[in-house]
N, C-alpha and C positions, 0 to 999 in steps of 0.2 A: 942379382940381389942388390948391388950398389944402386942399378938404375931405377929399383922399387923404391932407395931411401932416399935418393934424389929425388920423385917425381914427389914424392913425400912430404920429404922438407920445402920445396917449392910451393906446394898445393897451401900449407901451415903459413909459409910468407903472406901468399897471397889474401887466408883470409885474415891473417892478423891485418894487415893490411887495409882491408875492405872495414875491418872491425874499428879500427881508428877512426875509417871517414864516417860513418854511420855514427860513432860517438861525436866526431866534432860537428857533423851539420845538427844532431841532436841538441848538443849545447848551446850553437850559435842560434838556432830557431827560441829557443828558452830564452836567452839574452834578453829577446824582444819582446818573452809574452807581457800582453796587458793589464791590469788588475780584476777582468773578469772570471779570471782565474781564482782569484787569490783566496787565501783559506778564511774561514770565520773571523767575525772581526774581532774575536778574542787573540789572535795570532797577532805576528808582526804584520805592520805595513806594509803593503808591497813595494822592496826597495826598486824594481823598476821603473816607477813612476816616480818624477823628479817632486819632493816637496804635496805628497800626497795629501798629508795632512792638513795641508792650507787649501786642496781640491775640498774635501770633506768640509773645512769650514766655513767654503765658501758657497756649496750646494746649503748647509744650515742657518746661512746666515740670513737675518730679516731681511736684508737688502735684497738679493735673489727672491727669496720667498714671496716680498713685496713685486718683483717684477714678473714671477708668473702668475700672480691672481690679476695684475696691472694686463696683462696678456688675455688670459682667460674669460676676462670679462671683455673684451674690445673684438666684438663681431671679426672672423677673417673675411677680408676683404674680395669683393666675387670678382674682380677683374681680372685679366689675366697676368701673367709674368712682367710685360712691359707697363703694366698699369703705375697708378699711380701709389706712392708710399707714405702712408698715414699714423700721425705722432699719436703717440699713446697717451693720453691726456692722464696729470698727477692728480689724486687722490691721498686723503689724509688715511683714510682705512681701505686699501684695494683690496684686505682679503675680507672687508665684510660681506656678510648676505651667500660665502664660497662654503661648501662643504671642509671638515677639518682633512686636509694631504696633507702627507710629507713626501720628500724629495730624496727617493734612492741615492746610495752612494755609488761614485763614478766608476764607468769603466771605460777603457781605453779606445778611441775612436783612430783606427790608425789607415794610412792613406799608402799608392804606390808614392815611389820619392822620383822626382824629374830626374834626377841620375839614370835610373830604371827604365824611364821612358824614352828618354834619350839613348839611353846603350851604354851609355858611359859608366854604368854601374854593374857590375857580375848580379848575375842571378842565383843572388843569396839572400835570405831572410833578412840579413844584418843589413841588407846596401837596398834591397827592395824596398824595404816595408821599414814608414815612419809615423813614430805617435805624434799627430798633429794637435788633439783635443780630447778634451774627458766630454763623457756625454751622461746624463741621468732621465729618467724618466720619471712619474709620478707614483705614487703607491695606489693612486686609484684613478678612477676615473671621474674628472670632476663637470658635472653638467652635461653629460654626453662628448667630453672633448680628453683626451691625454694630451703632454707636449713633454718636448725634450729639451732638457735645458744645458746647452755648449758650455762648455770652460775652453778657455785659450789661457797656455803660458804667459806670465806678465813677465815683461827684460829685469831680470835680477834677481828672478825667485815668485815662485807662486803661481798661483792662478787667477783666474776671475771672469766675469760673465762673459760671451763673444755673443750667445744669439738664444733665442725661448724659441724651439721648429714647432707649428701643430704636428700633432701623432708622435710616435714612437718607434719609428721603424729604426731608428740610427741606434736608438739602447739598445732593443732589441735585439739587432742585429750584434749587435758589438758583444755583449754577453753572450753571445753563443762560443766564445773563447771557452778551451778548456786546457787543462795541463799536458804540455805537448802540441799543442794546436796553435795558430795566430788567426784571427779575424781583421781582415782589414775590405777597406771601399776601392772603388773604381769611381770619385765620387762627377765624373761628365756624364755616366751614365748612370747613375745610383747603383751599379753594381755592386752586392757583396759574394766575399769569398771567404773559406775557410782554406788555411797553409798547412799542410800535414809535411812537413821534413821538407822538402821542394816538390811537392806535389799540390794542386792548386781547384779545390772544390766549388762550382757554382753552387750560392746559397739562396738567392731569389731570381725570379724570372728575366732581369736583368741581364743579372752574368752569365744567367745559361745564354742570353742571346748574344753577348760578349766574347762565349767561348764557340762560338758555332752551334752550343746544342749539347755538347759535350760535355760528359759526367767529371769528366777531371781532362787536367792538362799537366804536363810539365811547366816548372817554374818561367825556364828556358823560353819555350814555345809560348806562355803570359806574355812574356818580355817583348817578343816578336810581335803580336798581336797589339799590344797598346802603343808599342814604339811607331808602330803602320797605321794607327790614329790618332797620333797627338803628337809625334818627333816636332814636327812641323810647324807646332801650333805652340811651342816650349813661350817666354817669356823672352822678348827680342828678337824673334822672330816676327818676320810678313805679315802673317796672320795676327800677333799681337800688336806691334806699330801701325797698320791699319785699322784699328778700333772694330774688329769684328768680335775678337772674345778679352778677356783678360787676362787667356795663357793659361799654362800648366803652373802653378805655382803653389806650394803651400799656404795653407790660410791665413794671412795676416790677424798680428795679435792685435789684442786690444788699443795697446799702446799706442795704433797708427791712429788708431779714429781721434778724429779734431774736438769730438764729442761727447758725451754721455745723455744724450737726450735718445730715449727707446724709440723707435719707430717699427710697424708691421707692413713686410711688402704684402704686395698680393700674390696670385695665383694659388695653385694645388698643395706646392708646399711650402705655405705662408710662414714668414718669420720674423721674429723681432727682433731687430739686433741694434748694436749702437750704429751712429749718424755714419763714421767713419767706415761702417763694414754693408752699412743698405744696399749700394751700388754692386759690391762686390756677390751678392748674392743674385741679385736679380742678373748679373753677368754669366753666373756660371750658371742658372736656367739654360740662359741662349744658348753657352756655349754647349749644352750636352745635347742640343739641337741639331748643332752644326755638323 
């Protein structure tokens, strides 16, 4: 009889136990989610996003607005990735002669973090996975074209333009966040994934090729799989002091570009971004080559 209420009480440890870690990786996955989530916008803001409100007024603001009809109208360019990068010529009315859009509010575009890729980071939601940029899409479609219009954090607070992508795959992607869930990129490959607790969903053709094929992985096993293509390739590394790619690094903000003059690179997934970040994008084409 003693050794029934022993095996008992042990069995109750254990799942009390199990019941703790199931809540805390619960919690710490929510920590991170992004505001594709978030409730009506009659609700609070979503406190996860740093300074939301200044994302929202700056997807509303004429200056943006003015940069993607400035975008929309300027043919993408047919060359390829290494081609050449062409200024977007100003305009006193860039959105006349444009169909009336507006400019979805953002959601959370979030990336693996070089810790993660490195090893140096456990494999956890909290140390994996970082919101780099807000991303919006169009409310319609204007002239046979969508595009996606980046926010980058500005140093000190806020946000503000970083890039106008043709098409929509980056919102879209990024909204498929739901409560309990994290969406983030693999962005060498354009891989997206959905996070369910430490469990890791391919969600385009990409990451299925990313993960071997495979319908899910462990977070763990992610870890291994991107660290075996890019440890290598980190920022001061061989590979980046040799001028082959420009490294694993998060997206520099606005603040570096020497610029604000709009330019559109070429290729498949053409973009407008400031003078300061042209290069950096036509970089990370190649590097998802490599």
């Amino acid at each position: 009889m003693r050794d029934t209420k022993t095996s008992s009480k042990r069995a109750d440890s254990r799942f009390s136990r199990l019941s703790i870690v199931i809540a805390l990786s619960a919690s710490a996955l929510l920590s991170v989610v992004g505001p594709a989530h978030a409730a009506p916008a009659k609700d609070p803001l979503p406190a996860d996003i740093p300074d939301y409100q200044a994302a929202l007024d700056a997807v509303k603001s004429t200056d943006v607005r003015n940069a993607v009809c400035r975008f929309l109208n300027t043919p993408v360019p047919t060359g390829g990735a290494g081609g050449p990068v062409q200024t977007i010529p100003e305009t006193a009315e860039p959105c006349q002669g444009l169909p009336t859009f507006s400019i979805k509010d953002p959601v959370a575009r979030n990336e693996i973090t070089p810790g993660f890729v490195a090893g140096t980071a456990r494999p956890l939601p909290t140390e994996a996975i970082k919101l780099t940029q807000l991303v919006s899409s169009l409310s319609i479609t204007v002239n046979g074209r969508n595009a996606t219009v980046m926010l980058a954090p500005t140093q000190g607070g806020g946000w503000h333009l970083a890039a106008i992508r043709d098409g929509e795959g980056d919102a879209t992607y990024a909204g498929k966040a739901t409560l309990g869930t994290l969406v983030f990129t693999e962005p060498q490959i354009r891989g997206w994934y959905q996070l369910k607790l430490t469990t890791v969903e391919p969600l385009n053709d990409e990451a299925r090729q990313g993960v071997g094929g495979q319908a899910s992985i462990s977070l763990g096993d992610y870890q291994k799989l991107v660290k075996a293509r890019y440890a290598d390739k980190l920022p001061g590394s061989a590979y980046d002091t040799n001028g082959y790619s420009s490294g694993y690094s998060p997206r520099r903000t606005a603040d570096d570009a020497s610029s604000s003059t709009l330019l559109l690179a070429g290729g498949s997934s053409a973009a407008l971004a400031l003078a300061g970040g042209a290069v950096l994008l036509r970089r990370r084409r190649r590097a998802s080559t490599c």
